[in-house]
C-alpha positions in Angstrom: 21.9 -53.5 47.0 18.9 -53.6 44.9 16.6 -52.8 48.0 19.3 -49.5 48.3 18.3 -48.6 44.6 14.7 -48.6 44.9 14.7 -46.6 47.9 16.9 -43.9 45.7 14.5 -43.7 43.0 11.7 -43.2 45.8 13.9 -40.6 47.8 14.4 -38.5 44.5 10.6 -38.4 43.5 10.0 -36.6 46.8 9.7 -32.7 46.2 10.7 -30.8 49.2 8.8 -27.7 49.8 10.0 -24.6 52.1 8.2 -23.4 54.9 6.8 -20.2 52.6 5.9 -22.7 50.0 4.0 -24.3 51.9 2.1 -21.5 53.4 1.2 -20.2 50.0 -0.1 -23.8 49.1 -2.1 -23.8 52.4 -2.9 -20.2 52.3 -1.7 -19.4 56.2 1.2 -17.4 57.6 4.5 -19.4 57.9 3.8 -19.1 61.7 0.8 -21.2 61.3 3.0 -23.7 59.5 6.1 -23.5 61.9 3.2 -24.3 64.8 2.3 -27.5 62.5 5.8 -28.5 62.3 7.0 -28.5 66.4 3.6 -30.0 67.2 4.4 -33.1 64.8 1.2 -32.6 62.6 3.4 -31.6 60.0 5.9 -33.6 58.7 9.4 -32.2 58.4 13.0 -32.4 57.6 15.6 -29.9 59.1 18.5 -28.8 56.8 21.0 -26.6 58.3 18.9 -23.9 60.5 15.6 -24.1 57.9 12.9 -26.6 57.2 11.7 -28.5 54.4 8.2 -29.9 54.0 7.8 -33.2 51.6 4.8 -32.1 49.4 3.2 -35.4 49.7 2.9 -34.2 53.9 1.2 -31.0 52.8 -1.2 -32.6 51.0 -1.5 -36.0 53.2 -2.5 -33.1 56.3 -5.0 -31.3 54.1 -6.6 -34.2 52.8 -6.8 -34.9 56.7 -8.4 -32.0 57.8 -10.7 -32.1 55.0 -12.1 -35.6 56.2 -12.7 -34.1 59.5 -14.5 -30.9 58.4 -16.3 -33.2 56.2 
């Protein structure tokens, strides 16, 4: 149980973000974030018929494509 109640205390640390969030944080169109989602480059949970982004994913992908402009 005690491996249960760390995994809890992770799970409510994660902020969820929603697709227009996240496309203000990234500056793009939701589109361009919708794209990022299906294609798996973006990680994503569904709830219900909408998406939520962890923010640690948004910045894990920018921090990505900043290495490889870089």
């Amino acid at each position: 149980m005690a491996g249960s109640q760390s995994s809890d205390g992770r799970l409510s640390d994660v902020r969820f973000l929603t697709v227009a969030e996240v496309a203000a944080v990234m500056r793009v169109s939701k589109m361009t974030v919708y794209r990022l989602v299906h294609s798996g480059e973006l990680t994503a949970v569904r709830v219900g018929r909408s998406f939520r982004v962890p923010e640690h994913a948004v910045h894990d992908y920018l921090r990505g494509a900043f290495q490889e402009t870089a």
